[in-house]
C-alpha positions as CSV (number, residue, x, y, z in Angstrom):
1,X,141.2,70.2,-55.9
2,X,144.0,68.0,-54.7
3,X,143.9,66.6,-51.6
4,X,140.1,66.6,-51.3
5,X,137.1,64.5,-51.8
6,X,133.5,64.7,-52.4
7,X,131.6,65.6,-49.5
8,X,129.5,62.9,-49.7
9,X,131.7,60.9,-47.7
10,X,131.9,60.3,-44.0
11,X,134.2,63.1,-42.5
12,X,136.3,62.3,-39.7
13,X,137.1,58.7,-40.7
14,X,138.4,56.4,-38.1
15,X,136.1,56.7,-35.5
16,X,137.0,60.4,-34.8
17,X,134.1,62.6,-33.6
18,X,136.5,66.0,-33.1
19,X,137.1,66.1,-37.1
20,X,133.3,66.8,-37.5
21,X,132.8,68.2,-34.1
22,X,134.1,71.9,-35.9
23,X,131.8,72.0,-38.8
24,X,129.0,71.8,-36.5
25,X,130.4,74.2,-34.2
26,X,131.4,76.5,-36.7
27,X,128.2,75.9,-39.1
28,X,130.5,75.6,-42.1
29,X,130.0,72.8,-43.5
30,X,132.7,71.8,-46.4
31,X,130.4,71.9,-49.6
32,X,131.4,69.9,-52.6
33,X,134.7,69.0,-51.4
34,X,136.3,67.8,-48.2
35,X,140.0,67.7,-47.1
36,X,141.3,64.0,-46.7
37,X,144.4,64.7,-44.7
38,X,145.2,65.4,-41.2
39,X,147.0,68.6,-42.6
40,X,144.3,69.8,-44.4
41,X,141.7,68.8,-41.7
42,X,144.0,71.1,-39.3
43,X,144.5,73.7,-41.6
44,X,140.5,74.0,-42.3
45,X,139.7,73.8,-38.4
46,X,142.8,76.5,-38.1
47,X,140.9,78.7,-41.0
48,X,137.1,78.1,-39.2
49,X,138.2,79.0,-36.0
50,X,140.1,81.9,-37.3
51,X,137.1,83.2,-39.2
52,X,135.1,82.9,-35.9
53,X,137.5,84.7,-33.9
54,X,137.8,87.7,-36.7
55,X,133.8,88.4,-36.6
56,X,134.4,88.2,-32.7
57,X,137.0,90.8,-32.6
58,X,134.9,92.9,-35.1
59,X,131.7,92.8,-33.3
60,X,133.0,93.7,-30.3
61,X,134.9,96.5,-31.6
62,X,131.9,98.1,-33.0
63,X,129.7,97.6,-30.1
64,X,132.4,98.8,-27.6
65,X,132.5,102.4,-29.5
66,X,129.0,103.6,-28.3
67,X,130.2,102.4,-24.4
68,X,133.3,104.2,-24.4
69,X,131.7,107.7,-25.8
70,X,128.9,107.6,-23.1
71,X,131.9,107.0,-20.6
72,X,133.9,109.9,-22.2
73,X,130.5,112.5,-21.7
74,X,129.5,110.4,-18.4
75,X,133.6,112.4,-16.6
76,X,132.8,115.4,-18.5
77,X,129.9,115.2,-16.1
78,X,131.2,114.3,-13.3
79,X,134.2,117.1,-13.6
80,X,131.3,119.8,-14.2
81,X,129.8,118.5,-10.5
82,X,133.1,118.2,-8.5
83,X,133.8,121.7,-9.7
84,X,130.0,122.6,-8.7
85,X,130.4,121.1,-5.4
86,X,133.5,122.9,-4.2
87,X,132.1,125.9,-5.3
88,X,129.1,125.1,-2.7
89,X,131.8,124.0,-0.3
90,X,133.6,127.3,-0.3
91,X,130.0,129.1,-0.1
92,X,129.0,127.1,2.8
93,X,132.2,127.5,4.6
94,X,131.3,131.1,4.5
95,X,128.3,131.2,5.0
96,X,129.1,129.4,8.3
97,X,132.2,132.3,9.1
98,X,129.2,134.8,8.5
99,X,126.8,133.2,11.1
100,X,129.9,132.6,13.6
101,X,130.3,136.5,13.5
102,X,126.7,137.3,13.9
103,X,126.0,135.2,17.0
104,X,129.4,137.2,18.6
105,X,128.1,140.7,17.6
106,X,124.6,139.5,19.2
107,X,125.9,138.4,21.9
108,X,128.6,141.8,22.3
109,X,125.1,143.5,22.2
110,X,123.6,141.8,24.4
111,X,126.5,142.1,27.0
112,X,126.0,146.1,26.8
């Protein structure tokens, strides 16, 4: 493979903890070979990072499916109550008309 080593060698040459810093952060490691550049250090950082960030977006695409159809059943619940409660609304409205009128016809009656 051009442009790689055996990965036997120190990684991040030059003092440089951030070249190694991503294979531990990213629990890659190289395998038999290593890039030796700084373009192909960047480029396999670039392609870690990347890889992370795909399993990322899958995970959490799979595990917001089962939120979203709880939400969807938890407002067809919620509809189906507002509806019940202005039907009781309406009830108690007249219920309260009809107990209005029967305190004025008793107390009609008991003007007689």
């Amino acid at each position: 493979m051009a442009g790689a080593r055996p990965a036997g060698g120190r990684h991040g040459a030059g003092g440089r903890g951030g070249d190694g810093a991503h294979l531990g952060v990213t629990t890659v490691g190289y395998g038999d070979f290593a890039p030796v550049t700084a373009t192909g250090r960047l480029i396999a950082a670039a392609l870690m990072i990347a890889g992370i960030a795909l399993l990322g977006v899958v995970t959490v695409t799979l595990a917001s499916w089962p939120v979203e159809r709880v939400g969807e059943q938890d407002e067809a619940s919620q509809a189906v109550t507002r509806a019940q409660v202005a039907a009781l609304t309406v009830e108690v409205v007249a219920l309260r008309e009809d107990l209005r009128r029967a305190r004025e016809d008793d107390s009609a009656g008991s003007r007689v």
